[in-house]
Steps between C-alpha positions, in 0.01 A plus 500: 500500500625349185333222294650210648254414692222495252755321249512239705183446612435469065757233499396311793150498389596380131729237622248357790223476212657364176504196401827527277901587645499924412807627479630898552397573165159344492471676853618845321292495278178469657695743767541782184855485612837366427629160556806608723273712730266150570819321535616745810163510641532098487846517672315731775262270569696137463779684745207537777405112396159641330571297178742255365667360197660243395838537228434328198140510553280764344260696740432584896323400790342567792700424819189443681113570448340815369314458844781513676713825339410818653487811315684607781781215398484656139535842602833450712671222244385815213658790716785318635371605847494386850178703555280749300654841506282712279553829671806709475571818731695766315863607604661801595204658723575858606458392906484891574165496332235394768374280250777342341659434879195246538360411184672192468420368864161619392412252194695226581275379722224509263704362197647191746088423541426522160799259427386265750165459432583480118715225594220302693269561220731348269582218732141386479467500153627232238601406135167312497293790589678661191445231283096441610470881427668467145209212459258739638557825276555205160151396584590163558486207777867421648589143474406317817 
């Protein structure tokens, strides 16, 4: 998995809690990356209707409530996915090996279950979770 996903859950958290409009490069640089690589991360997530922006007006927003944006939500608008597909069976098995005949059949199985429950994990959690831990390890109170 790439950084997407953490990316955005970076932005998402620095846009739900300031109190000023951030733009890509304010974003960047507390990021430690570039402008351009916020700005498709942004795209990402306004395509999936995560955040929004208005022309002519500096900054982002949240579509909806930190309560209500599952990690799950962030993952898929991040990966450009339907559905989490971590695991990747290799091509070009020798099927006159008795293992490589059934090796795939074997762990697919196992790597569909992982997926799924992965998926329900991430379901259940949200943005708000994220930003109450970021509260948690700054030693401070959220805002009620």
């Amino acid at each position: 998995m790439d950084t997407k996903f953490s990316v955005a859950l970076h932005v998402l958290t620095m846009i739900s809690e300031s109190e000023k409009a951030l733009s890509s490069e304010d974003l960047a640089q507390s990021v430690g990356t570039n402008a351009s690589y916020i700005r498709k991360i942004i795209t990402l997530l306004k395509k999936e209707g995560i955040l929004s922006s208005q022309r002519g007006k500096p900054g982002y927003t949240l579509t909806r409530a930190a309560d209500d944006i599952t990690l799950l939500d962030i993952y898929l608008a991040t990966q450009e996915a339907q559905s989490i597909n971590l695991f990747h069976t290799h091509q070009n098995v020798n099927e006159e090996c008795p293992v490589g005949a059934h090796i795939i059949r074997a762990v697919s199985p196992i790597f569909r279950e992982t997926e799924t429950r992965l998926a329900q994990d991430l379901a259940q959690q949200t943005l708000r979770q994220v930003i109450s831990n970021l509260y948690t390890a700054a030693g401070k109170t959220p805002p009620a």
